[in-house]
C-alpha positions as CSV (number, residue, x, y, z in Angstrom):
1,X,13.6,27.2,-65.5
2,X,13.0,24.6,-68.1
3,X,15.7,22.2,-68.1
4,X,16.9,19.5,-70.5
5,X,15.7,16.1,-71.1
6,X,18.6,14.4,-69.9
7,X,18.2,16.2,-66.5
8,X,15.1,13.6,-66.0
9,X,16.2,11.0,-68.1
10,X,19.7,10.4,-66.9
11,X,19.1,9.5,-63.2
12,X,18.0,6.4,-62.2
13,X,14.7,7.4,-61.2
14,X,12.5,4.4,-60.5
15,X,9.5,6.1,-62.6
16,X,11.1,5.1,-65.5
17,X,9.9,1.2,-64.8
18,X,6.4,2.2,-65.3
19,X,6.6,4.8,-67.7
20,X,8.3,2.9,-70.9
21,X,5.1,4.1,-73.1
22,X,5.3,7.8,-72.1
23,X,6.9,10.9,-73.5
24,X,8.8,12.9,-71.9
25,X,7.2,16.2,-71.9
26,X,8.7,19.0,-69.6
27,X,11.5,18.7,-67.6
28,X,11.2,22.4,-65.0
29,X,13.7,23.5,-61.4
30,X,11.6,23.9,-58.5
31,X,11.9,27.1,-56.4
32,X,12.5,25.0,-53.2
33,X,16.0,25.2,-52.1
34,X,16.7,23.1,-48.9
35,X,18.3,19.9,-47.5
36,X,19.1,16.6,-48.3
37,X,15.5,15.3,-46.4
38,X,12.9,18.1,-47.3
39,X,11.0,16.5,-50.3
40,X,8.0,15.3,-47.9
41,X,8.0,19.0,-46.8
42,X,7.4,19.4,-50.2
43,X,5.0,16.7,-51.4
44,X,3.0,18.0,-48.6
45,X,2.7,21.1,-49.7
46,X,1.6,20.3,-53.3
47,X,-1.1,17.8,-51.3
48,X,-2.7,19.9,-49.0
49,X,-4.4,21.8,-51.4
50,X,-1.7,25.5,-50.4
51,X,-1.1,26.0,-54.6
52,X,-4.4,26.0,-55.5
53,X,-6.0,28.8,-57.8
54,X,-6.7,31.1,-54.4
55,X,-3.0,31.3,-54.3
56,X,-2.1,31.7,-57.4
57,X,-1.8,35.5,-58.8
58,X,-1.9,35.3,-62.3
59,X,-5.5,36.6,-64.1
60,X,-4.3,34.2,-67.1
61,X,-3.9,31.3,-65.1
62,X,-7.0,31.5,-63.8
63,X,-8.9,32.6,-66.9
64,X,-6.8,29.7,-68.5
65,X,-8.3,26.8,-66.5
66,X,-11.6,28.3,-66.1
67,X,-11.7,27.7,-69.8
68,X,-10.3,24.2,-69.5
69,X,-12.6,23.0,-66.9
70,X,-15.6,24.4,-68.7
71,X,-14.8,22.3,-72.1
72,X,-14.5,19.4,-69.8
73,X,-17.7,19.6,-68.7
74,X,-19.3,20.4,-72.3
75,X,-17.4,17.7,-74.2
76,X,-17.2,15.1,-71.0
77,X,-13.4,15.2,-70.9
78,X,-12.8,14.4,-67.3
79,X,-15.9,12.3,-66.2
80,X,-14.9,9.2,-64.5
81,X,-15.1,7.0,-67.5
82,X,-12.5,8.8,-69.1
83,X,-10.1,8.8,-65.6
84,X,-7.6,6.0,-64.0
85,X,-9.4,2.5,-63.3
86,X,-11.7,3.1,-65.8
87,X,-10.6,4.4,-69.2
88,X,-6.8,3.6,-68.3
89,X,-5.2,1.1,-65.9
90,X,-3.7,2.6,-62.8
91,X,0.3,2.6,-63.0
92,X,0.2,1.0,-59.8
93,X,-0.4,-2.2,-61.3
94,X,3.1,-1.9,-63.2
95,X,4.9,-1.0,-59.8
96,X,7.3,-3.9,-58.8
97,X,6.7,-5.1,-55.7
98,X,8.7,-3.3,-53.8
99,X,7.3,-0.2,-54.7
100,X,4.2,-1.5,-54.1
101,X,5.2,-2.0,-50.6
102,X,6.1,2.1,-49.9
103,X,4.0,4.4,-48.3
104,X,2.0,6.4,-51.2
105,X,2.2,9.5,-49.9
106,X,-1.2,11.8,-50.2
107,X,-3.3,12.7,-53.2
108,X,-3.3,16.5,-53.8
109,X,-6.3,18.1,-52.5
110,X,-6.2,20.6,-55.8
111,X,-5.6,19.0,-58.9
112,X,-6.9,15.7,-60.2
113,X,-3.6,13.3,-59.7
114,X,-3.0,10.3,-57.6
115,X,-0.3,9.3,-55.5
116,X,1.9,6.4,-57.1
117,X,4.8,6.5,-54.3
118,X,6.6,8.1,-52.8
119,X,10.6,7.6,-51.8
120,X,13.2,9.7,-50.1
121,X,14.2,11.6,-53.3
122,X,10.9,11.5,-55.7
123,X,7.0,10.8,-55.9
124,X,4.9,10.2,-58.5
125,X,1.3,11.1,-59.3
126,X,-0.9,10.0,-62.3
127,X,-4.0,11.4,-64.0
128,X,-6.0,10.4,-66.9
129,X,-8.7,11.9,-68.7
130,X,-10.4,11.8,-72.6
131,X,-7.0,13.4,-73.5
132,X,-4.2,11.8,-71.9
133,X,-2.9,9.7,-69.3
134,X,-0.1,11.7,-67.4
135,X,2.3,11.0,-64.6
136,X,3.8,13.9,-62.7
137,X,7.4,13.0,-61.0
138,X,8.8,15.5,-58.3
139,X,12.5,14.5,-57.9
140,X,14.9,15.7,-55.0
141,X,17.8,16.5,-56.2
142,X,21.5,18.2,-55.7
143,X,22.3,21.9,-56.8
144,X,25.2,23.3,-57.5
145,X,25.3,25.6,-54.2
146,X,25.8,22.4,-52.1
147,X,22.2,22.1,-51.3
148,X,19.1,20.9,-52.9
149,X,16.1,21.6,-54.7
150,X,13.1,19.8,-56.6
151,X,12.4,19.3,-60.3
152,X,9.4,18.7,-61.9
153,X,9.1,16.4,-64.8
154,X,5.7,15.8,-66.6
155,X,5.3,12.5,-68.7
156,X,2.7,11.9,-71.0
157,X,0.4,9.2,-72.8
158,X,-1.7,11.3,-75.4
159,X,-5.2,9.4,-76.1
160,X,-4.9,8.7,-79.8
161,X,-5.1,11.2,-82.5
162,X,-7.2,14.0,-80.9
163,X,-4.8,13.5,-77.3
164,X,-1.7,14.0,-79.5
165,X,-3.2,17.7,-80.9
166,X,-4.7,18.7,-77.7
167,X,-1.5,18.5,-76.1
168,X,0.3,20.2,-78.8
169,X,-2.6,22.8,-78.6
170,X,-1.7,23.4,-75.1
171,X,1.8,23.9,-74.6
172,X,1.7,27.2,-75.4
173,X,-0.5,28.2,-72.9
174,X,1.1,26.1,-70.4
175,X,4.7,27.7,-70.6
176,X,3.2,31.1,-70.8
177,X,0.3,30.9,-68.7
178,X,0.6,27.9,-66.4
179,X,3.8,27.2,-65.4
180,X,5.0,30.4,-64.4
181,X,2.0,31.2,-62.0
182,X,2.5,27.4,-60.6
183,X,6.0,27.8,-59.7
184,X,5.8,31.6,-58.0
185,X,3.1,30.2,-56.2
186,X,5.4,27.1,-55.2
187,X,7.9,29.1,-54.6
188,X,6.1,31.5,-52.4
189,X,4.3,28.8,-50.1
190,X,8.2,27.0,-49.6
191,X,9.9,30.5,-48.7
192,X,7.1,30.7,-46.3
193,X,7.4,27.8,-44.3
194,X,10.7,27.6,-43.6
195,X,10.6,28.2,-40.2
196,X,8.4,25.4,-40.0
197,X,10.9,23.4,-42.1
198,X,13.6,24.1,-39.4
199,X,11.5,23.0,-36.7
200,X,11.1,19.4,-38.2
């Protein structure tokens, strides 16, 4: 479920030190209901590589980033050049010091992000390519049940002109194809493993 703005925007993430330059592009729930200390259950999920594409069950998805990949490669889209520490400056080097000073937490083993931080109740991941520079925030957060559950915001920094249309050429496919494949998958991987959860 695609929530508000204001559901992102309104807590006192510390994301939001770094990110001043962004948008705010999707705010989405999480299918991972559990307890107040089960987001690194859930950052390692997303990093050990479990929603990849062999998990994912939608024929669109798939099609969908076989596509994307393939114009990367003709148009040079995601070469090095065009990624983190090359065309764009990590956001590590904005993190105050304290931040700085926390464990990272992994890179995902499936898509191209890399670990910021990561805290009690959020990490952060960035990528960059020709298009954009993007963050991805997984916040931990409290439902209404008396539990708790992840959200998902995405932040972007479109590369000029051409960024700015791709990602407006995009979203379409992303709310239809994408994220709805991305979060049964989640979804299914977190039901899962909660007998694992359980035993610590």
């Amino acid at each position: 479920m695609r929530l508000p703005s204001t559901a992102h925007t309104s807590r006192p993430w510390r994301i939001h030190e770094v990110t001043g330059d962004f948008h705010l592009e999707d705010v989405w729930v999480l299918p991972t209901p559990g307890g107040p200390d089960d987001l690194h259950h859930l950052v390692r999920q997303i990093t050990n590589g479990r929603n990849d594409k062999t998990t994912i069950d939608s024929p669109a998805y798939r099609a969908l980033f076989a596509i994307r990949w393939k114009l990367g490669r003709w148009f040079g889209w995601d070469t090095p050049r065009a990624g983190v520490g090359a065309r764009v400056r990590t956001l590590r080097d904005r993190l105050p010091a304290d931040l700085r000073e926390v464990p990272r937490g992994s890179d995902p083993q499936s898509v191209p992000f890399s670990s910021l931080y990561q805290l009690h109740d959020e990490w952060a991941a960035e990528m960059a390519n020709r298009t954009v520079h993007a963050v991805m925030h997984i916040g931990w957060v409290p439902d209404e049940s008396g539990g708790y559950r992840s959200q998902m915001a995405v932040l972007v920094k479109p590369n000029g002109a051409f960024g700015t249309l791709y990602m407006a050429a995009i979203r379409p496919f992303r709310y239809v194809g994408v994220y709805p494949a991305l979060f049964r998958a989640i979804g299914r991987r977190w039901q899962a493993s909660a007998d694992e959860r359980r035993r610590g």
